[in-house]
C-alpha positions in Angstrom: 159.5 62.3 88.5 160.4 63.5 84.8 158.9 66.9 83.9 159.3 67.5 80.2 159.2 71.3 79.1 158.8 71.8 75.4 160.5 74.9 73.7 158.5 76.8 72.3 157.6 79.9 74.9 154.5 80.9 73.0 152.3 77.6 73.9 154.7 77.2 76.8 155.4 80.3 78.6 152.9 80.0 81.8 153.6 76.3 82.3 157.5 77.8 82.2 157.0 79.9 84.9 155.4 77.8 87.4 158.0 75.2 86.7 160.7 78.1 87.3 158.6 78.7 90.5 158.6 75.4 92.1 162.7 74.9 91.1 163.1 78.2 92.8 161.3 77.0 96.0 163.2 73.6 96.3 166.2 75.6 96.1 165.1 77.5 98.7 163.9 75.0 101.1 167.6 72.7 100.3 169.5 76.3 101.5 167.7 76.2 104.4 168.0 72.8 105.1 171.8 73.4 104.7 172.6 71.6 101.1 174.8 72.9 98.9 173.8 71.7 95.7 170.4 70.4 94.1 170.7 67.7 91.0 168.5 66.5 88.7 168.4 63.7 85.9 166.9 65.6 83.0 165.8 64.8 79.6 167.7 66.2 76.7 164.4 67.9 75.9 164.1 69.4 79.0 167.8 70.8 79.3 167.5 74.5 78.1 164.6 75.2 80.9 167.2 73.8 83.5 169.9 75.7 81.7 167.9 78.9 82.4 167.6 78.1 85.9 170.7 77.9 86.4 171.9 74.4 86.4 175.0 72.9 84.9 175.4 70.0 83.0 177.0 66.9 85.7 177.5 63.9 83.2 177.8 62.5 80.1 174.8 62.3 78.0 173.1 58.7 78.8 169.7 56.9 78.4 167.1 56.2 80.5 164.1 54.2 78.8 164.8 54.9 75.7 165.1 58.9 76.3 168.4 60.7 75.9 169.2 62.4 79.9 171.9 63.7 81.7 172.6 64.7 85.0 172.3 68.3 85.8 173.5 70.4 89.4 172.6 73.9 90.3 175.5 74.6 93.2 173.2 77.0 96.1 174.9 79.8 97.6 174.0 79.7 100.9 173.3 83.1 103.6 175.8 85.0 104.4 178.6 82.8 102.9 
């Protein structure tokens, strides 16, 4: 599924946060399945928003139909650790 989040927070901003939301509770639900990391393959477009949730760029820049993508991680500390 491909999720594009334009920049600009004034038209954007509630659309934003419930896409902060449900990154925040899939996180959630892969600590407590016991996974250390979640990945996604995100559109260039869409890179800042993931940036803000804390994810880190995992690969080189490529293309996927015809959109520039790249592979993003957000590592999951998990309880107690």
């Amino acid at each position: 599924m491909h999720i594009a989040v334009p920049e600009s927070p004034k038209t954007c901003l509630d659309l934003q946060r419930a896409l902060s939301a449900l990154v925040s509770a899939a996180a959630e639900a892969a600590r407590a399945e016991g996974r250390d990391e979640l990945s996604v393959g995100a559109w260039a477009t869409s890179e800042t928003f993931y940036s803000r949730c804390g994810f880190e760029p995992d690969s080189e820049p490529y293309e996927s139909n015809g959109m520039s993508c790249r592979r993003l991680r957000l590592r999951l500390a998990q309880a107690g650790a």
